[in-house]
N, CA, C and O atoms as CSV, one atom per row, in Angstrom:
chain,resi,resn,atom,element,x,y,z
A,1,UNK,N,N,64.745,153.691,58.637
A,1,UNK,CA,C,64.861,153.993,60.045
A,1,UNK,C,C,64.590,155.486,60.239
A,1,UNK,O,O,64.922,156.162,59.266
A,2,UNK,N,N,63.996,156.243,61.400
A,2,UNK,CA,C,63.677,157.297,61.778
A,2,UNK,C,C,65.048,157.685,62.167
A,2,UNK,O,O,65.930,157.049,62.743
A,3,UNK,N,N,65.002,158.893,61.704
A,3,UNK,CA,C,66.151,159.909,62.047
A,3,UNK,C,C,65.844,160.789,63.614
A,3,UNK,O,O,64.796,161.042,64.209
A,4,UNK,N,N,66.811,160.990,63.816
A,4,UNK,CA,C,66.694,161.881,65.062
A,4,UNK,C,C,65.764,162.912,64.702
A,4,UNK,O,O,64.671,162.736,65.239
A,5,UNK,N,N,65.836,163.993,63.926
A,5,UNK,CA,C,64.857,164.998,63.934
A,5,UNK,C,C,63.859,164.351,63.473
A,5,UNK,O,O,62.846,165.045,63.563
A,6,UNK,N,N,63.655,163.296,62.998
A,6,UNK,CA,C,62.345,163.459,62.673
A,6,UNK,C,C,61.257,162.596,63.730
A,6,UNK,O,O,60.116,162.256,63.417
A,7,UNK,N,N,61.829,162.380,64.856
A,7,UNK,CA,C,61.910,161.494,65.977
A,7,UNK,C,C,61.504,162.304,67.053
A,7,UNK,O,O,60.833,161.843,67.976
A,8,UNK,N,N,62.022,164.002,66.975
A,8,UNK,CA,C,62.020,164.803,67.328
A,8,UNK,C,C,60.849,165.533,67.058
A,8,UNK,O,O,60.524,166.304,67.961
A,9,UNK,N,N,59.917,165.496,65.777
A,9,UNK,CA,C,58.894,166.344,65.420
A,9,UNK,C,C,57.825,165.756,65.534
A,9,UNK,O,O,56.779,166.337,65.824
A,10,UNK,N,N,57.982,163.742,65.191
A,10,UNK,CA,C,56.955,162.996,65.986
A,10,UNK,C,C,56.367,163.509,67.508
A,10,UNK,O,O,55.212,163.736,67.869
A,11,UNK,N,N,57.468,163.579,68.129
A,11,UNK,CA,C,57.333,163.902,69.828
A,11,UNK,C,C,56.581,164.745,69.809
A,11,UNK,O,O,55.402,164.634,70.146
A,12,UNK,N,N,57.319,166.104,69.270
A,12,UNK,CA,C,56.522,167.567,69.445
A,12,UNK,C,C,54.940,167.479,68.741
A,12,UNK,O,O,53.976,168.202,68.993
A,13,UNK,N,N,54.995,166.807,68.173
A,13,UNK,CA,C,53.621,166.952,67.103
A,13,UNK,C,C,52.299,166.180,68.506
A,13,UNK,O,O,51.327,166.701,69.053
A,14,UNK,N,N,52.870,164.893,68.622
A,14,UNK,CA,C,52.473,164.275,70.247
A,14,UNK,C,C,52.389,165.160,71.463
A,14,UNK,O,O,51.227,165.184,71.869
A,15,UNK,N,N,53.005,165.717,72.014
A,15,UNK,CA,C,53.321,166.308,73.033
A,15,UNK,C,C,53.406,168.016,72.815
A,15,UNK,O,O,54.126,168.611,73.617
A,16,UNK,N,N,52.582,168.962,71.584
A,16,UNK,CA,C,52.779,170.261,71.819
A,16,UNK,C,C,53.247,171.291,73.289
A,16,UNK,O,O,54.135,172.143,73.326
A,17,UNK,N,N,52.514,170.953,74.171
A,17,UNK,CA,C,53.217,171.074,75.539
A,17,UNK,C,C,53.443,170.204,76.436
A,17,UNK,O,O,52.976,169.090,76.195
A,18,UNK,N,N,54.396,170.420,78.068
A,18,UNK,CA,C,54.702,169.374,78.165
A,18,UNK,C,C,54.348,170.371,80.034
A,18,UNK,O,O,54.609,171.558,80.227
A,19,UNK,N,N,53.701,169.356,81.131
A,19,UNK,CA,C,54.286,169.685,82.148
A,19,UNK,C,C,54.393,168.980,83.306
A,19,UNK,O,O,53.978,167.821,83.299
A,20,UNK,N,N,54.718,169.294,83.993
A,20,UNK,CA,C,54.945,168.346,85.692
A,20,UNK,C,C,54.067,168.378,86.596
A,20,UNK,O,O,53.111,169.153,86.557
A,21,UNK,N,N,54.269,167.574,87.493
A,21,UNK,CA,C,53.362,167.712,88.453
A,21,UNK,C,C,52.508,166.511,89.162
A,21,UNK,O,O,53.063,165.414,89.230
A,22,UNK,N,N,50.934,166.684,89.795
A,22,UNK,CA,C,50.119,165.374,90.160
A,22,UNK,C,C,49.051,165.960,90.390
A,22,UNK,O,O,49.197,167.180,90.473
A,23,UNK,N,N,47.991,165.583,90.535
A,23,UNK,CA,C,46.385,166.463,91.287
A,23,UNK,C,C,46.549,166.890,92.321
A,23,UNK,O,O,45.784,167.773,92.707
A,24,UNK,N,N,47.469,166.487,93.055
A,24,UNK,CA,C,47.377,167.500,94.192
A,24,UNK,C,C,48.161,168.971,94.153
A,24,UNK,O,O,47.839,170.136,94.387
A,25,UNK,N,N,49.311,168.306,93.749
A,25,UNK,CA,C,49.971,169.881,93.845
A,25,UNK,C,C,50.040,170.553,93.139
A,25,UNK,O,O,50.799,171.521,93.178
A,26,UNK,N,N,49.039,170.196,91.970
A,26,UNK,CA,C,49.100,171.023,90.269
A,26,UNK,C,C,50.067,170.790,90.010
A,26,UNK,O,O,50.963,170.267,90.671
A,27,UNK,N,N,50.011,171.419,88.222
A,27,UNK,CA,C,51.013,170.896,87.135
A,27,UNK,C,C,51.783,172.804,87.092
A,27,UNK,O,O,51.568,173.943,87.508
A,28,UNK,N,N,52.699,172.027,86.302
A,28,UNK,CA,C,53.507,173.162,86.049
A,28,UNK,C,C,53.810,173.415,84.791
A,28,UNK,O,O,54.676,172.549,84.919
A,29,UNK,N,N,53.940,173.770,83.675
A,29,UNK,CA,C,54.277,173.943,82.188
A,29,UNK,C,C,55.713,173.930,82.269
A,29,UNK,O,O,56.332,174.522,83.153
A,30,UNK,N,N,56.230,173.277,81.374
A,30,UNK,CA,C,57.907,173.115,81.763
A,30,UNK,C,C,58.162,174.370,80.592
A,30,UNK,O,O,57.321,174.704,79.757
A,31,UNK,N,N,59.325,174.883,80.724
A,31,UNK,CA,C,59.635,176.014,80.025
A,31,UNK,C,C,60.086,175.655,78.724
A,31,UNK,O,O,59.806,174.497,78.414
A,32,UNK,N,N,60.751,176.370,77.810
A,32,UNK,CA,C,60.859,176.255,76.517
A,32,UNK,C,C,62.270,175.589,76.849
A,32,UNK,O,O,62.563,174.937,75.846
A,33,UNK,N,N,62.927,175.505,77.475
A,33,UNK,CA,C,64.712,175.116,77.673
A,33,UNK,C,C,64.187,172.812,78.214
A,33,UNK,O,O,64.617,171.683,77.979
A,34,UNK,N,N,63.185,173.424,78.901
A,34,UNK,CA,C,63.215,172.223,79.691
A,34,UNK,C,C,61.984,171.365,78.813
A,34,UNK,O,O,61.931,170.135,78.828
A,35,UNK,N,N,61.461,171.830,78.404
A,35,UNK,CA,C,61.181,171.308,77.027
A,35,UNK,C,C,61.430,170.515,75.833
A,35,UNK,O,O,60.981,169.562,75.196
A,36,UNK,N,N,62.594,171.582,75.845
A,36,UNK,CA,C,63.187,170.800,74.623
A,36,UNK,C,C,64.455,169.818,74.693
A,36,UNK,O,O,64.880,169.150,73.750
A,37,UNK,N,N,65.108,169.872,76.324
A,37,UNK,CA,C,65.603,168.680,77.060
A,37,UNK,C,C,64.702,167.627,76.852
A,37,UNK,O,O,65.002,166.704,76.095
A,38,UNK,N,N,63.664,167.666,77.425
A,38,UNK,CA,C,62.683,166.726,77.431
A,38,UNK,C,C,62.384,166.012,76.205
A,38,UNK,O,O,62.256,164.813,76.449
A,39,UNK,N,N,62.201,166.332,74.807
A,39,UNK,CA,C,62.208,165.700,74.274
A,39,UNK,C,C,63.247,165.231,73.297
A,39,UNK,O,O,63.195,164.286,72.509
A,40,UNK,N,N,64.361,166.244,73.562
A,40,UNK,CA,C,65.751,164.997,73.294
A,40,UNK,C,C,65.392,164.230,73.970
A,40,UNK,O,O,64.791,163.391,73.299
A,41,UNK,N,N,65.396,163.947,75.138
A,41,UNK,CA,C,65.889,162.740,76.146
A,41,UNK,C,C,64.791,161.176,75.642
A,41,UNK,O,O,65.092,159.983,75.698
A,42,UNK,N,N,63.556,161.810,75.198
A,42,UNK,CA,C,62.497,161.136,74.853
A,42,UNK,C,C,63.124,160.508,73.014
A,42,UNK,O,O,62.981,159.340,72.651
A,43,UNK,N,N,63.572,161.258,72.416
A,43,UNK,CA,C,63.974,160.849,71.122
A,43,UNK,C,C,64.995,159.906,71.700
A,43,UNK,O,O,64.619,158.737,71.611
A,44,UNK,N,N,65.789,160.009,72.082
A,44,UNK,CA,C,67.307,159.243,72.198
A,44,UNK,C,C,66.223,158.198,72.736
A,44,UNK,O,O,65.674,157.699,71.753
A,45,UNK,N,N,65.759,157.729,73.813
A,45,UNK,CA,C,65.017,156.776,73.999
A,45,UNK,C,C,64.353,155.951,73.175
A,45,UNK,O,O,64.519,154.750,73.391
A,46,UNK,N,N,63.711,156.233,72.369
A,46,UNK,CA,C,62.842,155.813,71.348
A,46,UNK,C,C,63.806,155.296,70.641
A,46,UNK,O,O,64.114,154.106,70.699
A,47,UNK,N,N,64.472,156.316,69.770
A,47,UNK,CA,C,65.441,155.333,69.063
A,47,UNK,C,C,66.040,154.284,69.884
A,47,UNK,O,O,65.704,153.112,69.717
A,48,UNK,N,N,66.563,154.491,70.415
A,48,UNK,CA,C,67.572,153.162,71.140
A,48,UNK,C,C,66.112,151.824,71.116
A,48,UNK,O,O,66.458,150.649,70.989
A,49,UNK,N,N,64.600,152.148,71.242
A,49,UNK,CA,C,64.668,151.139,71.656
A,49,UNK,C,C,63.741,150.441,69.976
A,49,UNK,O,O,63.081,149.412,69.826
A,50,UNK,N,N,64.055,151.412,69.106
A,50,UNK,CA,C,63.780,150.958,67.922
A,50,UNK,C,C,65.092,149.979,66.982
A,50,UNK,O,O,65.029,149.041,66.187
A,51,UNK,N,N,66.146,150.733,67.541
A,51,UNK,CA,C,67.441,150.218,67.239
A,51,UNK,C,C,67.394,149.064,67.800
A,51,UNK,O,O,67.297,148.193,66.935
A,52,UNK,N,N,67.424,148.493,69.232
A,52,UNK,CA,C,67.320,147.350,69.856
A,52,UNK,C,C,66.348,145.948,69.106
A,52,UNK,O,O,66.416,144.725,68.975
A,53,UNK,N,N,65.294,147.318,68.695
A,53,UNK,CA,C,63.988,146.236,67.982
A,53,UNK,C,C,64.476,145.095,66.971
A,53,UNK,O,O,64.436,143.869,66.869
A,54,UNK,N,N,65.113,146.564,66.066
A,54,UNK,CA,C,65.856,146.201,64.520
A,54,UNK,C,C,66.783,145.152,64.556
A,54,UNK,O,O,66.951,144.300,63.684
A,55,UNK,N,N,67.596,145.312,66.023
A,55,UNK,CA,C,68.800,144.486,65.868
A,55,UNK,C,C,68.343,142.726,66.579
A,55,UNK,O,O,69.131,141.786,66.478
A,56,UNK,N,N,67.043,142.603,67.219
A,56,UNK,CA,C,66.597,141.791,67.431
A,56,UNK,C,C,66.004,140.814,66.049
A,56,UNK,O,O,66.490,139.744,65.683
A,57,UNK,N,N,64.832,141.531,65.436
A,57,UNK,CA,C,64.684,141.590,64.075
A,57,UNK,C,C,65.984,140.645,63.460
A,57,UNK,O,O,66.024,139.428,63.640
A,58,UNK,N,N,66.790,141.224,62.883
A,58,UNK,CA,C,68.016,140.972,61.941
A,58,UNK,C,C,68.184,139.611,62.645
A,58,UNK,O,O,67.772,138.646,62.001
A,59,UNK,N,N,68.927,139.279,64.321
A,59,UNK,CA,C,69.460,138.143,64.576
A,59,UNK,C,C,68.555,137.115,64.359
A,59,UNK,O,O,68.970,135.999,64.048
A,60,UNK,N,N,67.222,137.375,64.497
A,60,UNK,CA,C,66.082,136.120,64.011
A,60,UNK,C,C,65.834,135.861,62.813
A,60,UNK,O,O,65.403,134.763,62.460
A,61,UNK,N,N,66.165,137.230,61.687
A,61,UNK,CA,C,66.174,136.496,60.179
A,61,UNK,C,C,67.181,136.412,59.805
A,61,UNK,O,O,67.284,136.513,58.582
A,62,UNK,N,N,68.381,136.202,60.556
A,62,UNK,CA,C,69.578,135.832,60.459
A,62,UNK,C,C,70.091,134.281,60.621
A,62,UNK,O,O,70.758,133.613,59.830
A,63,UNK,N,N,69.600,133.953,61.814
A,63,UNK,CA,C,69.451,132.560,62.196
A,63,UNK,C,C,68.128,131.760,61.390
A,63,UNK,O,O,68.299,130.550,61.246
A,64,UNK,N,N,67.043,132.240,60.944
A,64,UNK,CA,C,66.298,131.605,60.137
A,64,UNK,C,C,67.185,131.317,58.718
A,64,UNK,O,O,67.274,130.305,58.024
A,65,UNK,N,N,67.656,132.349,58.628
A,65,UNK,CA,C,68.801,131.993,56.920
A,65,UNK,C,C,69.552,131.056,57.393
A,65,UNK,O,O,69.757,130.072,56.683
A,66,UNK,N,N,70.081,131.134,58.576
A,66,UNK,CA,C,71.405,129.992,58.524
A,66,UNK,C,C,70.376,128.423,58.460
A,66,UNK,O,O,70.562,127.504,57.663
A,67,UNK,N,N,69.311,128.480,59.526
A,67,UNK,CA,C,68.747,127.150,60.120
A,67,UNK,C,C,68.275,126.653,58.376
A,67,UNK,O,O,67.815,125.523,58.216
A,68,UNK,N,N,68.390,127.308,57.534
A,68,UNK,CA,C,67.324,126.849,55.966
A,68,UNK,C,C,68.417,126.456,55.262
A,68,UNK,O,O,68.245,125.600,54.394
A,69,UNK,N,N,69.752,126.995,55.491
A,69,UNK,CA,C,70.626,127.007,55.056
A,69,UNK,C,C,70.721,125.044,55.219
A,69,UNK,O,O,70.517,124.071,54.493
A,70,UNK,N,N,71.180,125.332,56.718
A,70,UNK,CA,C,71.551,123.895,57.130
A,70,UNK,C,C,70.862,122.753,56.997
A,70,UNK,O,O,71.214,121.589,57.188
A,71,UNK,N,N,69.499,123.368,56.533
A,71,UNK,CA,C,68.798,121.966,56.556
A,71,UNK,C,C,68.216,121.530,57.388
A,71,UNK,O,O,67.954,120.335,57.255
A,72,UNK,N,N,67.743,122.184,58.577
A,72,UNK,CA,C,67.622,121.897,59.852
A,72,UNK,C,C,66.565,123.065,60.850
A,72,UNK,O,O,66.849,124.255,60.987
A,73,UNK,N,N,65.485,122.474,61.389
A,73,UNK,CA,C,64.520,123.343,62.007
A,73,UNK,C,C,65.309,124.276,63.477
A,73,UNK,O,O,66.357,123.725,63.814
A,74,UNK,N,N,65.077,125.101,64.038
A,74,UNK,CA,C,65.414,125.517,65.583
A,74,UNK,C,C,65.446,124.212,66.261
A,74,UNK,O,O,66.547,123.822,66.648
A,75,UNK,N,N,64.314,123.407,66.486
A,75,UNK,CA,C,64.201,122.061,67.441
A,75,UNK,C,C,65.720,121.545,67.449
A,75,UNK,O,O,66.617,121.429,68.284
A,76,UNK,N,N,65.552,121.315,66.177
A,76,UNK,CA,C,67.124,120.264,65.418
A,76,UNK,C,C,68.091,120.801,65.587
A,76,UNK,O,O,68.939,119.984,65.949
A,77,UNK,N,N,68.573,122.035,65.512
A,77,UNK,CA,C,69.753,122.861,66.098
A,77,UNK,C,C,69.956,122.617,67.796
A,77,UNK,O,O,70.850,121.901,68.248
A,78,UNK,N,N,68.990,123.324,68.610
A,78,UNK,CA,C,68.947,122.755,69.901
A,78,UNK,C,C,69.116,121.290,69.841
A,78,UNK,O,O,69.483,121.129,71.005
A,79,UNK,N,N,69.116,120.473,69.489
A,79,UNK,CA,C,69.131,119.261,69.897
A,79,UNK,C,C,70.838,119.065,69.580
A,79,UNK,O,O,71.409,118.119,70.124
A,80,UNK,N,N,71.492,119.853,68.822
A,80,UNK,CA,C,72.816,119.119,68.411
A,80,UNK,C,C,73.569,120.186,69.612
A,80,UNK,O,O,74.374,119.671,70.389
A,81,UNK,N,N,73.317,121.435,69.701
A,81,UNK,CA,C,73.688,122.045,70.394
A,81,UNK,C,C,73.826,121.599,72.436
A,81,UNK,O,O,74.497,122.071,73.354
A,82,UNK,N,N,72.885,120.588,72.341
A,82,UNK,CA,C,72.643,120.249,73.691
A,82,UNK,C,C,73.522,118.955,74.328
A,82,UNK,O,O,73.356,118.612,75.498
């Protein structure tokens, strides 16, 4: 699993600068403070939704161990379950 900093240097390595804005009203370069808000906020994101991934992951080869276990396909579970 990716660690926070290194989650952190992905970003920066992606994103060397960062700024705001739209075509009309021009961009703005966000400063070095708001910056580096920015890509905490972007790491914590990422992870969470790598964590989410993982933990999705696990419950499906979790329930594949049990369903092999039992002897029994998904179909066949739903069906006793129903």
């Amino acid at each position: 699993m990716t660690t926070k900093a290194e989650m952190i240097a992905i970003i920066k390595a992606e994103n060397p600068t960062l700024q705001i804005g739209d075509d009309e009203q021009g961009y703005t370069q966000l400063n070095a403070a708001e910056y580096e808000a920015r890509v905490l906020e972007w790491a914590d994101s990422r992870l969470a939704d790598l964590e989410q991934t993982a933990a999705i992951q696990r419950a499906e080869t979790d329930k594949a161990a049990l369903l092999a276990k039992l002897g029994i396909t998904a179909d066949e579970a739903k069906l006793l379950l129903s």
